[in-house]
N, C-alpha and C positions, 0 to 999 in steps of 0.2 A: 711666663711665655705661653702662648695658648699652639697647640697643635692641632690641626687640621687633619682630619683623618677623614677616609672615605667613606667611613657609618656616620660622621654627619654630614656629609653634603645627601647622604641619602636617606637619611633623615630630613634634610631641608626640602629635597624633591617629592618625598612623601607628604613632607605639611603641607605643600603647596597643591599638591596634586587633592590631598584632602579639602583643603579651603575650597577651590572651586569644585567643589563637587559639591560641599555645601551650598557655597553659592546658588550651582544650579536649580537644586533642592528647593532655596529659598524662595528660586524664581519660578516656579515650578510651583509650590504651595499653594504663592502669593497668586498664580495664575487661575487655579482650582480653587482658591477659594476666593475668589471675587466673582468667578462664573454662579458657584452656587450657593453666595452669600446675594445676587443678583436674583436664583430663582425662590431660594426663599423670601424672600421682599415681594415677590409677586404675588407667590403662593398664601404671602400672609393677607398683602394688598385685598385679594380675593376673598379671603374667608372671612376679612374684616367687614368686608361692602355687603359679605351675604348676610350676615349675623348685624349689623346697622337697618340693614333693608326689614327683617327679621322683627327689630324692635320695633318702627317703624309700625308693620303692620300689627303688631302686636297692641300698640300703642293708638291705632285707629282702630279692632275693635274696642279696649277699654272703653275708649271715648262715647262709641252707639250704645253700649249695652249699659253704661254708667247712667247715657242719657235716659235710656228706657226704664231703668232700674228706681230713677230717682222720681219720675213718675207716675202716674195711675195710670198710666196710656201707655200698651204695646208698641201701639204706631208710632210714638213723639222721636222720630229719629227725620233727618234732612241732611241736604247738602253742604258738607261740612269742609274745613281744610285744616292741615297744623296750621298755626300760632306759636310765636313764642314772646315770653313773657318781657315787658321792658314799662318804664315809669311813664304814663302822659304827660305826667308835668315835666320831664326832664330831670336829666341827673344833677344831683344837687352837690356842689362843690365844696361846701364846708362841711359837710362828712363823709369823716375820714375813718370813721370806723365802717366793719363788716355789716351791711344792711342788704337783703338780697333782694329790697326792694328799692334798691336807690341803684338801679338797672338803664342807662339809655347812651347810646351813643351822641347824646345831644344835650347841651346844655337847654334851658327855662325857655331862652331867649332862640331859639333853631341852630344853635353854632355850634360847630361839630367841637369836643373835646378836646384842647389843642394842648395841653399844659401831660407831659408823661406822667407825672405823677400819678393826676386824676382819671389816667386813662387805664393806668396799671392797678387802680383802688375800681374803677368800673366794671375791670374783666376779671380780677378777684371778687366780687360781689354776682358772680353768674352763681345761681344755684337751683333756680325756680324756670322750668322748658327754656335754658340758657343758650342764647343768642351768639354763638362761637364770632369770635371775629377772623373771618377768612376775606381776606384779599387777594385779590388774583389783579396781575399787570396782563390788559388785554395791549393786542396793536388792534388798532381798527384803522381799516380806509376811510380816508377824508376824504368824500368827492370837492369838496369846495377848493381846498387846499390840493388835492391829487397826490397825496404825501399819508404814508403810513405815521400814525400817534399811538405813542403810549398813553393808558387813562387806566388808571386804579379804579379796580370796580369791589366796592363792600358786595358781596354774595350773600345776605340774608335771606334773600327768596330765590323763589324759584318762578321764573317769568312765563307760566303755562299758558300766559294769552299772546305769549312776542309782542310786546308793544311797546319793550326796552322803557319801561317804568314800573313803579312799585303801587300794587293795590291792595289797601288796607283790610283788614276784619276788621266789623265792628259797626257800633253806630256811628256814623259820621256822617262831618256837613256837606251838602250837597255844593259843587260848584259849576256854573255856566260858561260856555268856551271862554269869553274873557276873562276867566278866574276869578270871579265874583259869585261869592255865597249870595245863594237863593233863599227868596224868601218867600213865607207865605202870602197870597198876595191880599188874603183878608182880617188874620190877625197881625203878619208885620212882623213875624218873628222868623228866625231865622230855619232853613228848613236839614233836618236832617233825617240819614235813611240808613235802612241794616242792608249791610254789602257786604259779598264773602267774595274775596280776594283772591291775591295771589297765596299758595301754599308756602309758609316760613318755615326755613332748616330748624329744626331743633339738636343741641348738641349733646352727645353721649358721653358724659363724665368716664372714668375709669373707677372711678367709685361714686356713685349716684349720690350717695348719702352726704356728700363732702361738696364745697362750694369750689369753683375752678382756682386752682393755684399752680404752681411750678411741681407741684408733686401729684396733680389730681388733673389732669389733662386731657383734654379731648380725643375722644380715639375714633368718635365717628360723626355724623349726623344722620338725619331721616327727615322727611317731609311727605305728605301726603295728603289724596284726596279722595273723599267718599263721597259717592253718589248712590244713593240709592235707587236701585235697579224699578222698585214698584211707583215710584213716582215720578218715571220718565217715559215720555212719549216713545216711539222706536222709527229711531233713522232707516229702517231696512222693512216696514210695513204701513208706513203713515204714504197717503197720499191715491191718486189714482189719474190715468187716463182713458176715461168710461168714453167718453167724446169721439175720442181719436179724430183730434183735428190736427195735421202737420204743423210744425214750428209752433205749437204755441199751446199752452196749457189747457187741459180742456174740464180741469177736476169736476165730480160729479158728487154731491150725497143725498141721500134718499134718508134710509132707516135709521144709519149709522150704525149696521150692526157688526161690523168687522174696522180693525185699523186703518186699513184701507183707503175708507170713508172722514176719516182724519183729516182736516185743511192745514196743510206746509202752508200755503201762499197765506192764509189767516195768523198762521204761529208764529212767523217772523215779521210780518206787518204788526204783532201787538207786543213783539218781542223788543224793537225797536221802530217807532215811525219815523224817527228821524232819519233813520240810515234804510230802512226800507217803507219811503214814499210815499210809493204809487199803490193802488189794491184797486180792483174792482174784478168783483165776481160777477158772470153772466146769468149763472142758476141753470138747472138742471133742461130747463125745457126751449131756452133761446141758444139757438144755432151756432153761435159766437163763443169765440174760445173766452177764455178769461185775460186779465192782463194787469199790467203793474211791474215793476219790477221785484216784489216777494213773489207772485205768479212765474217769473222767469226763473229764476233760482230754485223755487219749489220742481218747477220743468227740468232743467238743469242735473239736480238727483235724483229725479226720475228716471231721465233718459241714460245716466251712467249704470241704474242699478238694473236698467235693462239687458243695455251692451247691445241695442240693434237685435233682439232677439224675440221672437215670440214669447207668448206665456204659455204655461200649461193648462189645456183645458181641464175642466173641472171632472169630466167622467175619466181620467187617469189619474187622478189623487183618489175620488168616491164616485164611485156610480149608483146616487139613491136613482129610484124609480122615478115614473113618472107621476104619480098620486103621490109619493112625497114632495114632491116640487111642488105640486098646486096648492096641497093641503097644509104646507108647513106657512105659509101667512109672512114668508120673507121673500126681501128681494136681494138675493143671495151676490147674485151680478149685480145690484145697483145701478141696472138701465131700463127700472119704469114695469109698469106704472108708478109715478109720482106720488108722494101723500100730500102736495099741495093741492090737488085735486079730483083726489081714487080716493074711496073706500076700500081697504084692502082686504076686509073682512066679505065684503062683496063680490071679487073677483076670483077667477077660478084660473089662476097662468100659470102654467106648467115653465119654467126656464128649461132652455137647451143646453142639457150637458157637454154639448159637445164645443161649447164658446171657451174662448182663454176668458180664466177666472184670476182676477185681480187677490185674490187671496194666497196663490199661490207663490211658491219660491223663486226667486227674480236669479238671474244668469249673475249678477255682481251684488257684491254686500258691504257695508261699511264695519271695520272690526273695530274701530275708536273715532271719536267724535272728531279726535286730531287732524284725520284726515282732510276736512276741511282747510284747512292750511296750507295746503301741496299744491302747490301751481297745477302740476302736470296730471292732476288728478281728475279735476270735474272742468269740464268746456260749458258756456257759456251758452244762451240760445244760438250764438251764433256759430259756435263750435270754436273761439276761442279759448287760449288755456292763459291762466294770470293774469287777464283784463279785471281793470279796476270794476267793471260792471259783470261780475260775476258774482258767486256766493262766497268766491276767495275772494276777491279782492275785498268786497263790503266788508267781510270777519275780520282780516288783517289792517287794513289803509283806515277806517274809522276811528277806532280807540288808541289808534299808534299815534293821529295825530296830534300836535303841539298844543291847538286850540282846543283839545277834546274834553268835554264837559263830562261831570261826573257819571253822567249816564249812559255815556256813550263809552265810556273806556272800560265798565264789569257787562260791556255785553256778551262777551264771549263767558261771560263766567256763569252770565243767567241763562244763556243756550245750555252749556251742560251740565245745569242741575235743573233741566224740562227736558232735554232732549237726549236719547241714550241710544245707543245699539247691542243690546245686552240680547236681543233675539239670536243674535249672529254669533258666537264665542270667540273672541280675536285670534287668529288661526298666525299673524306674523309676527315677526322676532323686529325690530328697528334696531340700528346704527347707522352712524355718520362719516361718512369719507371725504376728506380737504382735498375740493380741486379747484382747478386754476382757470376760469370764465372770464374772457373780456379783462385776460391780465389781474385781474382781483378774485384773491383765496374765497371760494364759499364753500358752505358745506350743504353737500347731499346726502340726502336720507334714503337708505338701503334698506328693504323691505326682504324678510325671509320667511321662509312657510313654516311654521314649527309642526313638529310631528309628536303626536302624542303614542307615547307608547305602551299605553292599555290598550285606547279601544279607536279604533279607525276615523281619524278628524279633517278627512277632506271635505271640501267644498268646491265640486268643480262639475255644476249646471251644463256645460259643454259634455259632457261625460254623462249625462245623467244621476251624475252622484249627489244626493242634497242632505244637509243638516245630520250626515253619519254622526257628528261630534256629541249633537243632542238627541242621539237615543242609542246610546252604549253601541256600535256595531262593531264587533270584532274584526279586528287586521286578517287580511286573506296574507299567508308567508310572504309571496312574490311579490305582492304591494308597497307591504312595508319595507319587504329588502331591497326592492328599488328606490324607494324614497330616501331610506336612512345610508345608502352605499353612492346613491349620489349626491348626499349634504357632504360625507366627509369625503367624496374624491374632491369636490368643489372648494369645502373649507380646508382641506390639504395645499390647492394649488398655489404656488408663486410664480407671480408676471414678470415678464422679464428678466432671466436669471443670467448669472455672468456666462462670459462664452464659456464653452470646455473644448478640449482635445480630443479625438478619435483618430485612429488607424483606418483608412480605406480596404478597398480589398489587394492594394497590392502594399501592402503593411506600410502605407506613407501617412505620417503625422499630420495631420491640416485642424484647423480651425474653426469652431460652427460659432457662428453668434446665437448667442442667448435669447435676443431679442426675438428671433421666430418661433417662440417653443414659448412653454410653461413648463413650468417640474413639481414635481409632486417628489415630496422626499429628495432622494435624488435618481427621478426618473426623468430625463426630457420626453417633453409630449407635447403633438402640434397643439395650435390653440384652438382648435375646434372640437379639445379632448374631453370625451363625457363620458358617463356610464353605459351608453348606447353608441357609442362612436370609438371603440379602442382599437388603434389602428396596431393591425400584423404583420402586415405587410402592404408596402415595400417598409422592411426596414430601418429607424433612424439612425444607427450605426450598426456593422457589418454585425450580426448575430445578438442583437437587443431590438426587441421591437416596444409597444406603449406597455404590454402586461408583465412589467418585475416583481418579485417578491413586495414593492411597497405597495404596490394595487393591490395586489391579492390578499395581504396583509389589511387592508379598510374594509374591502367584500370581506372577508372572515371577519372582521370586528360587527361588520352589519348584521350576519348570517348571526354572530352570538347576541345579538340586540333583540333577533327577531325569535330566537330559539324558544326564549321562556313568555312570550306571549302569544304566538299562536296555539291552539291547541288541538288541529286537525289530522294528527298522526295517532297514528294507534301504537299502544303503550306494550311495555316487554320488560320481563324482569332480566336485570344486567349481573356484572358481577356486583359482590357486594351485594347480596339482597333485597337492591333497589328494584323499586320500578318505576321505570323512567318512559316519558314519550322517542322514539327513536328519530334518531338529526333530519334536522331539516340540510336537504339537499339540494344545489341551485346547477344547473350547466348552462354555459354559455350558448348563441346560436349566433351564426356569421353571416357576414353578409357580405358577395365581391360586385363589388361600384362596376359603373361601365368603363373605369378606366384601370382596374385592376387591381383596385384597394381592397384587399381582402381587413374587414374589423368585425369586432364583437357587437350586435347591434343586439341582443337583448339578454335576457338571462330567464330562464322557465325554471318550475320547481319540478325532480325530478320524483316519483312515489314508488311505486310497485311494477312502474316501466323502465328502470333501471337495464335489466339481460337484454331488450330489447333495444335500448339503446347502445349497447354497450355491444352489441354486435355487428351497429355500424361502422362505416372505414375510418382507418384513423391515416390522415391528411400529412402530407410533410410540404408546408407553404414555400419548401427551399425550391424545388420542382414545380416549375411551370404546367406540365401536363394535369399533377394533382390540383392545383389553384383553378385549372379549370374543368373540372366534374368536382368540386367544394360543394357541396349544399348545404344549406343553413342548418339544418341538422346532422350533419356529420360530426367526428369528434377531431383535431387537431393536434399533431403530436406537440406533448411542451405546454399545453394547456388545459391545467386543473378545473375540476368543480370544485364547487366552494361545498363547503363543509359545517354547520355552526359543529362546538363543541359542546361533547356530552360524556361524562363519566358514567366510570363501567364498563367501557366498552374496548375491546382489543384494538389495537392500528399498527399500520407500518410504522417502524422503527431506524432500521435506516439502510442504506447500500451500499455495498464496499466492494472496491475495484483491487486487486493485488497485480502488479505490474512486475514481471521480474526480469531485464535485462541484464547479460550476461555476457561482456567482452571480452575478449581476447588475443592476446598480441605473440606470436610465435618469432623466433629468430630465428637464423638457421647463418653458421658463419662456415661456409665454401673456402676451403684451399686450392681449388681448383686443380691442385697439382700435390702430390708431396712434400715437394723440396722448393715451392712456390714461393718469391719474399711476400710478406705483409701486406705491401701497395697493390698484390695481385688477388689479394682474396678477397671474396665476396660477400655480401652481410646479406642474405634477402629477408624478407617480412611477409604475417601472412596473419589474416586480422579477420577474427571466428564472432560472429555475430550470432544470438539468440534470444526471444523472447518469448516468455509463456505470460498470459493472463486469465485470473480466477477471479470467478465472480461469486457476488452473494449477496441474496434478500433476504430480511429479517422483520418480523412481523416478532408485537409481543403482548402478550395480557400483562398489562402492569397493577393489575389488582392481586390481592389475597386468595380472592375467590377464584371458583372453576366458573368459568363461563356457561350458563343456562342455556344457550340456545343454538340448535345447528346452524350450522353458517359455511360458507364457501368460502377459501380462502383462489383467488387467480394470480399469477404473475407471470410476467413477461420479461423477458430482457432482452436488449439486441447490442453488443458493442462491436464497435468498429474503429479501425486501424489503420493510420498511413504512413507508411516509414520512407523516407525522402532522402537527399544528397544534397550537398550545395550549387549542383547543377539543377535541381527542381525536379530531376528523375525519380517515379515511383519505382523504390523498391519493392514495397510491399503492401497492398492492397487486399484488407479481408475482413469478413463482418461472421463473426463469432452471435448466434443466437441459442443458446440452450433450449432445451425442449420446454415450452408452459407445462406450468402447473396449476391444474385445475382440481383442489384437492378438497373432500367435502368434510366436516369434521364437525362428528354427533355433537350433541348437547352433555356437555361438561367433560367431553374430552381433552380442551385447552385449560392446563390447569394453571392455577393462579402465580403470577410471577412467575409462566413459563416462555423463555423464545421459540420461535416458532422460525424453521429456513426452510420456504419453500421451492428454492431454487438455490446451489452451489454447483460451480463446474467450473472446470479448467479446460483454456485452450492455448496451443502451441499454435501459434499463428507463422514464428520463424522457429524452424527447428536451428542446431549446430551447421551454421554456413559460411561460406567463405567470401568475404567480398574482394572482388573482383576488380582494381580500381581504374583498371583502363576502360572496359566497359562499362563502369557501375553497377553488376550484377550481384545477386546473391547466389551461391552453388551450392547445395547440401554437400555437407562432408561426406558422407554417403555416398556419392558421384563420382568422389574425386579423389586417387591416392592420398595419402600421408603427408608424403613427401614433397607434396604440390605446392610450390611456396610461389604464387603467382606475383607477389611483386619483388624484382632481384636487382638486386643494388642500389635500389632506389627507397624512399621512407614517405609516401604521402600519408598527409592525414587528414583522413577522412572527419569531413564535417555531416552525420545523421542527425535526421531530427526525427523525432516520433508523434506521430498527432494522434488523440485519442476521445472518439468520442460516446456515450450511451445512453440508454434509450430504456425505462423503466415506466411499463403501465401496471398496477397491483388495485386492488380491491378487495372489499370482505363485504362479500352478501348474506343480507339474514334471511334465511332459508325458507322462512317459512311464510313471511312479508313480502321475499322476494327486494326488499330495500338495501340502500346500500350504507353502511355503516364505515366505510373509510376508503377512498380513492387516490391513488397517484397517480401521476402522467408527468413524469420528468423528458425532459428532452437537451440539447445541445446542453450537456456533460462533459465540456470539452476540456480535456487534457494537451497539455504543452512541453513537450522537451528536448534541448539538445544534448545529445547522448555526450560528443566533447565537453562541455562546458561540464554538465554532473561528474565529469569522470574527473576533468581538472578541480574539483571543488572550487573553495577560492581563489584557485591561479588560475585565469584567463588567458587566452591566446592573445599571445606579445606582452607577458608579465614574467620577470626572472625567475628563475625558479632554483638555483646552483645547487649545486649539490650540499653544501656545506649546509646550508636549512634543513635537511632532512636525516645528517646524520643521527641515527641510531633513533631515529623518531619512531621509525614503522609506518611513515604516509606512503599510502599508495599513489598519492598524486603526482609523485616525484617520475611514476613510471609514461603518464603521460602526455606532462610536458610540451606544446608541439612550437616551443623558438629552437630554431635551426643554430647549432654550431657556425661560430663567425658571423653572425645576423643574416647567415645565406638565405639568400630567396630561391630555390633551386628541391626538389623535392629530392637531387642527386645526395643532396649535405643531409646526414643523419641529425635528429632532433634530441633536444636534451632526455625527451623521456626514453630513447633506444639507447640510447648513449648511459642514462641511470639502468637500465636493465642489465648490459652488458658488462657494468663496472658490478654491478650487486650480485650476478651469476661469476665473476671471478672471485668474491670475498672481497672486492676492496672496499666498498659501503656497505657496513653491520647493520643488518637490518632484525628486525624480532621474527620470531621463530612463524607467529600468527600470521605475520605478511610472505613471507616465503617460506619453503617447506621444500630443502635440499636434496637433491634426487640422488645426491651422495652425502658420504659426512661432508661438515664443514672445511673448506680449507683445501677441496683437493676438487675445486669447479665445481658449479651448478648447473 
């Protein structure tokens, strides 16, 4: 007979309760660790692509310096690409043993390997610059069909001309648009030419030494191309417009003693005549421009690397004299006299320094030959952009074509190994973004500035800043913290984010769409939000404006970016017996629009002007008066300068607010009479409010060492207070600011691992009072008898709320620099509370609270309660928490000694 007893049903309740809680656990694990089984896979993804890229170029020098090495010639290095290795004859199918030279995805006969066997014995035999088979399922647009197709594409190469076919390395025979091998046309034999192609993936074993199998696996690939820099002409100094005849080419050469003097319209007329023409040059001394269509194109990059801008004349690069110009026997300008018909050892011409000199740096520059390729890049004589009769269209539309003959489709390949831009150092970053044109997905190419972070690599001729990149020039701090603070506000943002919720100011829930904003982190900020445009006001929700802890948090990651490269600060030994350069410091400066946009519109480095800044007014953007006397150097409360970070050195620590409310509930039970019955006595109430708050800043060397250097310690605080009703009546209204401390503190008086509080103080803002609940008053008890029990026979309860907010600016000046070595400027610190609700803990008003919950517990929460005896809505019907007071002062709820403390023994009334 089995018995049921009540330790195992609670036994059964415990398994059960244990199971899911495993459960959760599990699901819970299984959640964590898919998120960052997710970021490892990226993480790996990443370091796999860098360490591939790695061998890669690893693997193209080998290749130059192997070439050089192997022969008696320095120079014997050229235009070269990967290769990978595979059999010309085809792979041969009756061997079946390992041969790592029976390599090809093609049978003798051109028919791809159809039989799995021989195709599994093919990719087993990779071991020699092995040929990975990677398939990718593309969809492409059909225009004929208007229907998106799947098509398997083998990826062996890499298609660095877009002409969506494959071109070989190698000798090979030449074919004519009808696909017919050419022949010599005097011996009759068949003609073939050395072509360097498209660049082929080559595959990275996991162990090199081993041929590819199920255990020896591809982990990467690499592909590559080398141009060598000394044997290319230069896209960014070849060419000239000595003429200057509108619309139309006017090139000029004389001496040829500068790039300059270089003929475009000659390089691509012998680069290809088929695809460029027309040519005819007019010469130096006939009035007429040139023409052709390589003339046009040659025009064309001319006129982009100009940008519609003048040149620089030549006495602002060098101002030789004037007996050097006559005497030096060149024609530096290249506009004449002629050597078709001067003696030039006979002439005596001084050139005018003061001419634009075609030598000098052009306003635009080409950073890769790629460029070429970009629709929206170079316009046409005519100024359009992706016309087939452009220098895009010719590169792209000839070699793509179907008919295109052998020598028309490695034109692009022969342009750049003769044509380079290695003058200019490629200053952008490229990626691709899928968007949606004319209903059909394309991709565009997104062009970014990269910043070099030694030595200063702009290039912006509008500025007059030219070729910093190529002659080391050091970052000025505020340059590079402007450039690097605004890559990651920009690579931070996200477009269109889902809507969120906000409180108005009259605390009502509503709805923002997402769609109007961007967010960074999680900050919403309009979309015109920049490093120069952070708006303050007006506010995007009531008391958040664009600058949260996640901006501020990218400016600090800039400011430590730019810390250890500049070097224009003057150096100081810290703690720790370092000697360090002292932080670089940034302050904002504002700007209010005509329409009353007060934003951050730039950021200055601050030095040794520090005190003087710092004794301008500091702004509260809440107040309309102050928004308008704002000046762009003033300082604004609630916003920080930026900081980089430096060891060694003391900082604020942190600040702490102590709040101590203190309520009170008196009873008082009236007989009114002696010999009065029950039904006639009177219970009144009487409810003693008080609060005091103490403050304190704390500053701390968190080194070993005693700090080396005098230094100022400043601080400031301001808190303030509003105590309210649920009528919206200010009880109490008061701003608590202790005295600053301006405190100066020799060298090595802060010793190491010491705190440091330069301000503590306590204030009573409500002393012991009595609220009043017919008026909503507060009365010092001080004011008013004892025995003053101002509410009688009645029990409201009071709903306060307490609002609290402060207001902290600190710093530490190095004394003797006069720099400032750590700044705060905290603002809306805003504190929130309902004095009922803290006081009910977890019971709510209109949640039971009976007495029997609390026997002999000792909660105080029991005392107050505020549901009415009978569910009365009446403030006349006493509340359960007067009702637990009354019952706990006669003994009949035992409560612990800690919560009540008997003004008699126990047992004989409290």
């Amino acid at each position: 007979m089995k018995v049921k007893t009540k330790e195992q049903g609670v036994v059964l309740v415990i398994t059960l309760i244990m199971l899911s809680v495993v459960t959760l656990m599990a699901i819970v694990f299984l959640g964590v660790s898919r998120r960052e089984r997710a970021t490892v896979t990226v993480t790996t993804d990443h370091i796999t692509a860098k360490l591939a890229a790695e061998a890669g170029m690893a693997r193209a020098q080998s290749e130059v310096v192997g070439r050089i090495l192997s022969s008696s010639n320095r120079f014997d290095f050229d235009y070269t690409v990967s290769t990978n290795f595979f059999n010309p004859d085809g792979y041969d199918a009756s061997n079946f043993n390992f041969d790592p030279h029976n390599v090809n995805y093609f049978l003798p006969n051109g028919d791809p390997i159809g039989d799995p066997y021989n195709q599994a014995v093919n990719i087993g035999n990779q071991f020699y610059d092995p040929r990975p088979p990677v398939y990718v399922e593309d969809i492409e647009y059909n225009p004929r069909s208007r229907q998106y197709e799947r098509q398997i594409d083998f990826r062996f190469y890499l298609d660095f001309n877009r002409n969506g076919r494959f071109e070989p390395t190698g000798l090979l025979p030449s074919f004519s648009e009808d696909n017919r091998q050419l022949t010599d046309s005097q011996s009759g034999l068949p003609v073939w030419t050395r072509n360097v192609g498209d660049p082929q993936w080559v595959g990275i074993l996991e162990d090199p030494g081993l041929p590819h199998s199920s255990t020896n696996r591809f982990i990467g690939r690499f592909a590559y191309i080398v141009i060598p820099e000394g044997r290319t002409l230069d896209l960014n100094t070849i060419h000239n417009q000595i003429k200057e005849i509108n619309a139309q080419d006017s090139f000029v050469r004389n001496q040829g003693i500068g790039p300059w003097e270089i003929n475009l319209g000659s390089f691509l007329r012998d680069l290809n005549p088929r695809i460029w023409t027309q040519y005819q040059y007019a010469g130096p001394l006939n009035g007429a421009g040139n023409a052709g269509n390589s003339f046009s194109d040659a025009f064309s990059i001319l006129n982009y690397r100009r940008a519609n801008r003048p040149l620089t004349p030549l006495n602002l690069i060098a101002n030789p004299t004037q007996t050097q110009m006559q005497r030096d026997y060149v024609d530096i300008f290249a506009n004449g006299p002629y050597l078709q018909n001067q003696n030039w050892l006979a002439l005596d011409v001084a050139d005018n320094t003061a001419n634009a000199w075609w030598g000098s740096d052009f306003h635009r520059a080409f950073y890769d030959v790629q460029e070429l390729f970009n629709d929206g890049r170079i316009p046409n004589a005519n100024g359009q952009f992706g016309s087939q009769e452009s220098i895009t269209g010719r590169v792209k539309t000839a070699p793509a074509l179907p008919t295109a003959s052998t020598y028309d489709r490695y034109t692009y390949y022969r342009l750049i190994s003769q044509l380079g831009s290695e003058s200019i150092p490629d200053t952008e970053s490229r990626s691709y973004r899928l968007a949606i044109q004319d209903n059909v997905p394309r991709l565009h190419e997104v062009r970014t500035k990269k910043i070099h972070l030694n030595y200063d690599n702009r290039f912006e001729p509008q500025n007059a800043i030219f070729n910093h990149q190529t002659n080391f020039v050091d970052w000025q701090p505020r340059d590079l913290f402007m450039r690097s603070a605004q890559r990651l506000l920009m690579g931070n943002i996200t477009t269109n984010p889902p809507t969120f919720n906000v409180r108005n100011t009259q605390g009502q829930q509503i709805s923002v769409a997402g769609t109007n904003f961007h967010r960074v982190g999680d900050t919403y900020v309009n979309r015109n939000f920049s490093l120069t445009n952070i708006r303050l006001w007006p506010e995007i929700v009531p008391g958040v404006n664009e600058y949260t802890a996640n901006v501020h948090q990218l400016l600090q990651l800039a400011a430590n970016m730019t810390e250890p490269v500049t070097t224009n600060r003057p150096s100081a030994r810290f703690a720790g017996e370092t000697v360090e350069r002292l932080p670089l410091v940034f302050r904002p400066r504002f700007n209010v629009s005509d329409e009353g946009i007060v934003s951050i519109s730039d950021f200055i480095e601050v030095t040794n002007d520090a005190p003087v800044q710092l004794q301008r007014p500091f702004r509260d953007l809440k107040l309309q008066a102050q928004r308008d006397v704002l000046q762009p150097d003033d300082n604004v409360l609630g916003i920080p300068w930026v900081i980089a970070a430096k060891k060694g050195l003391p900082n604020f620590n942190e600040y702490g607010v102590l709040t101590t409310l203190e309520m009170t509930r008196k009873l008082e039970i009236n007989k009114t009479a002696p010999n009065a019955p029950m039904n006639a006595w009177r219970t009144n109430q009487m409810m003693v409010l008080s609060i005091s708050n103490m403050c304190a800043l704390e500053a701390w060397n968190s080194y070993t060492n005693d700090f080396p250097r005098p230094i100022r310690l400043h601080a400031q605080v301001q808190c303030s207070m509003l105590l309210t009703n649920q009528l919206g009546r200010v009880l109490v209204n008061s701003t608590f600011a202790p005295a600053p401390d301006n405190n100066l503190l020799p060298a090595n008086e802060w010793e190491g691992n010491q705190f440091v509080i330069p301000i503590q103080d306590t204030a009573i803002p409500v002393p012991k009072s009595i609220y009043e609940h017919t008026t909503g008053r507060l009365i010092p008890t001080t004011l008013v008898p004892d025995n003053l029990f101002p509410d009688r026979n009645i029990f409201p309860s009071p709903q306060i709320g307490l609002a609290m907010t402060n207001r902290v600016q600190f710093y530490i000046l190095d004394e003797q620099t006069q720099r400032i070595l750590d700044y705060v400027n905290l603002d809306n610190l805003v504190t929130r509370m309902d004095v009922t609700s803290e006081l009910l803990g977890a019971y709510g008003s209109g949640q039971s609270s009976p007495v029997s919950n609390y026997g002999g517990s000792g909660d105080s929460r029991m005392f107050w309660s505020t549901n009415r005896l009978g569910n009365a809505n009446t403030i006349n019907a006493p509340t359960e928490g007067v009702i637990n007071q009354i019952f706990t002062s006669l003994d009949e709820i035992p409560v612990s000694q800690q919560l009540w403390n008997s003004f008699r023994a126990r047992g004989t009334g409290r």
